[in-house]
C-alpha positions, -999 to +999 in steps of 0.1 A: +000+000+000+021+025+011+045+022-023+017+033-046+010+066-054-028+065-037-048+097-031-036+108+003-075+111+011-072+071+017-047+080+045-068+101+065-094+074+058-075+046+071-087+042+104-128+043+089-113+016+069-099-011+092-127-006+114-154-021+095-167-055+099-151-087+080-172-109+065-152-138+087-158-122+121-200-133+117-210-162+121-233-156+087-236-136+058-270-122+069-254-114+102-221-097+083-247-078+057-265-060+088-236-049+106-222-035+072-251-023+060-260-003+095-227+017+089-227+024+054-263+035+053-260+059+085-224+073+063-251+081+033-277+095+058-253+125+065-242+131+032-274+128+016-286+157+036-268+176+013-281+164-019-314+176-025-331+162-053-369+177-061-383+143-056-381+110-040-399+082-037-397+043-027-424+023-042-427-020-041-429-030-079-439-071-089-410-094-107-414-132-114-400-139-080-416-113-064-417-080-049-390-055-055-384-021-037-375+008-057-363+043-051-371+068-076-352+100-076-367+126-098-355+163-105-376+173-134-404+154-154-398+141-189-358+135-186-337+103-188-336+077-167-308+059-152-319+020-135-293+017-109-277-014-094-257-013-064-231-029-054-217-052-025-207-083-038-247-095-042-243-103-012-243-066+011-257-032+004-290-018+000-304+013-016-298+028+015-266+019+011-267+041-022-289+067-013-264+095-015-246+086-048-279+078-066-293+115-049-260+134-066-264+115-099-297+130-103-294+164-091-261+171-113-278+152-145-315+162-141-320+127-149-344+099-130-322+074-108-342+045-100-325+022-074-332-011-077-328-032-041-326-066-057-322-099-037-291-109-021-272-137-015-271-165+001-305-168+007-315-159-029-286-176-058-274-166-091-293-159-111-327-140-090-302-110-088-303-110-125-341-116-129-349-090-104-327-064-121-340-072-155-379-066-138-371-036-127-357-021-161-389-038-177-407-018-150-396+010-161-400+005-199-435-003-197-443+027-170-425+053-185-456+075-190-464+071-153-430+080-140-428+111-167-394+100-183-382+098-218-388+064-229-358+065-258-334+074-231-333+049-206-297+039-191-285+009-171-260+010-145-243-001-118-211-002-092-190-037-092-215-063-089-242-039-100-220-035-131-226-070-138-259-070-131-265-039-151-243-058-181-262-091-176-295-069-180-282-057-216-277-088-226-312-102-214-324-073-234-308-082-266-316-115-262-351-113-263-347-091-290-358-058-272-338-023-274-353-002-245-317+004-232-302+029-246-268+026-229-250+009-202-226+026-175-204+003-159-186+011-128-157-015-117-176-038-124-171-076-125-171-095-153-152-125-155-155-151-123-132-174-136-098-164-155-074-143-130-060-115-142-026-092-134-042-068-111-062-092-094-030-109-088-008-079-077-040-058-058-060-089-045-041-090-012-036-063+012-059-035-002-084-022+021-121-024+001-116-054-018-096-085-022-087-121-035-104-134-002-135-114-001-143-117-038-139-157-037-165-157-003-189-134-025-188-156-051-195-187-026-227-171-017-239-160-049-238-196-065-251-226-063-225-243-082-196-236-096-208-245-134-231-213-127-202-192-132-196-201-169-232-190-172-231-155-197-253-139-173-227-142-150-192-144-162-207-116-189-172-109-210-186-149-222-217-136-237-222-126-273-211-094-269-228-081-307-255-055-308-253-045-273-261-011-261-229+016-263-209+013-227-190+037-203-168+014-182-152+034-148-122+017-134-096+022-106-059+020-110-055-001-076-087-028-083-085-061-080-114-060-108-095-030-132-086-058-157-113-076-160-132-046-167-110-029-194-104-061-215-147-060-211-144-026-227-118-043-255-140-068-264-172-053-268-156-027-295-140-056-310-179-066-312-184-032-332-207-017-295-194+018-286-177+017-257-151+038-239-135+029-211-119+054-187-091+045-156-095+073-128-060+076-112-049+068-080-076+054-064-092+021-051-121-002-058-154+017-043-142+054-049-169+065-066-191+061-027-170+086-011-167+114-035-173+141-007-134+132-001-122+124-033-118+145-061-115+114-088-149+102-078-165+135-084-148+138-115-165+101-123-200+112-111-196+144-137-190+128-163-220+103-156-244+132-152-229+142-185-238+110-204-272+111-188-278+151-196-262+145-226-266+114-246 
């Protein structure tokens, strides 16, 4: 850690950061998602004070397995809309969790955020997280009128393993032959649960955040069998990447993921999709959640709202 040329901000963060729960100190995930969840969402209720956005709303939509809450933040009527995944492994994290990244989003875009809280693992395998995700941007396609947003501009999108789910969603689309998604927005996300790659091999040890050992539990939750990960909606730099939506793919120079993520970015405009792909400097996996400290994450979330305002 301390030979690479990290934002000093993660210095003065240091101590926030060893303090937080492990997922080996529980004795279960469920156990190790509340007492993670508890701290990050009471972080998010004291920065989100300071993101006013003109409307919010939670509402319970229906999926094929079920309910699934939503949080719709809404600046002004008739804009774009960005379906937002968060992240935590599928395993941790909430939109509460999310609340003050997804409030920022909107207010500097003008755009809808809808936050998607999707089930978790353990107690809900590969691939629900997928189904609910895709629901939700279904939801939105068919409601557009209702929640007054542009129907031609609706955007996926999602941190690490809502990056996948958001990526996993544009492929469902294209699938089954549907282009309601007008663009996907990809932050460090994964993509690949099988091949390693150099900087999960040089950052997946000793990195506060994210590493090798973490990343292999997550993965224990989320599937049911190992054979799961080979399946596209998983593993999603497998799929057929042709005729997918255009991309923006945010990485960190010191991820574990950063890789993974960039040859994503390769590979889809070998496919002929637009994508660019854009490392932010000096940072770690998970910036983009405390941007009230660092500048790079800011500078990610502008040029978000630009793609959104934009595009």
């Amino acid at each position: 850690m301390l030979n690479m040329p990290i934002d000093p901000v993660y210095y003065q963060l240091a101590r926030y950061f060893e303090s937080l729960p492990r997922f080996d100190q529980f004795s279960s995930p469920a156990e190790f998602r509340e007492a993670i969840n508890r701290i990050y969402a009471e972080r998010n209720r004291q920065i989100s004070q300071f993101e006013n956005v003109e409307r919010v709303e939670d509402r319970v939509i229906k999926g094929r397995n079920g309910d699934i809450r939503v949080r719709i933040y809404q600046q002004k009527p008739n804009s774009p809309v960005l379906v937002y995944y968060h992240g935590g492994g599928f395993v941790i994290c909430s939109i509460d969790t999310h609340d003050a990244l997804c409030r920022r989003i909107a207010r500097l875009s003008n755009a809808t955020v809808v936050s998607v809280d999707y089930r978790l693992s353990p107690e809900h395998k590969f691939p629900t997280a997928v189904y609910d995700c895709y629901d939700a941007a279904k939801w939105v396609a068919k409601n557009a009128e209702g929640l007054e947003i542009d129907p031609s501009r609706i955007f996926v999108g999602g941190d690490s393993a809502g990056g996948n789910l958001a990526a996993a969603v544009s492929i469902m689309a294209r699938d089954n032959g549907e282009d309601f998604i007008k663009h996907q927005i990809l932050i460090y996300p994964v993509v690949n649960f099988l091949t390693p790659t150099p900087s999960l091999l040089e950052y997946g040890e000793g990195l506060w955040i994210l590493d090798e050992k973490i990343m292999m539990w997550f993965s224990e939750q989320y599937f049911s069998k190992k054979e799961d990960m080979l399946n596209p909606l998983a593993s999603v730099i497998f799929a057929n990447l042709e005729d997918l939506p255009p991309a923006l793919i945010i990485t960190a120079e010191y991820d574990p993921l950063r890789d993974e993520a960039e040859i994503f970015g390769h590979m889809l405009r070998k496919a002929g999709v637009e994508a660019s792909t854009v490392r932010y400097k000096g940072v770690l996996h998970g910036f983009i959640n405390y941007y009230p400290v660092i500048k790079a994450a800011r500078d990610a979330i502008n040029q978000i709202a630009a793609i959104l305002a934009f595009s």
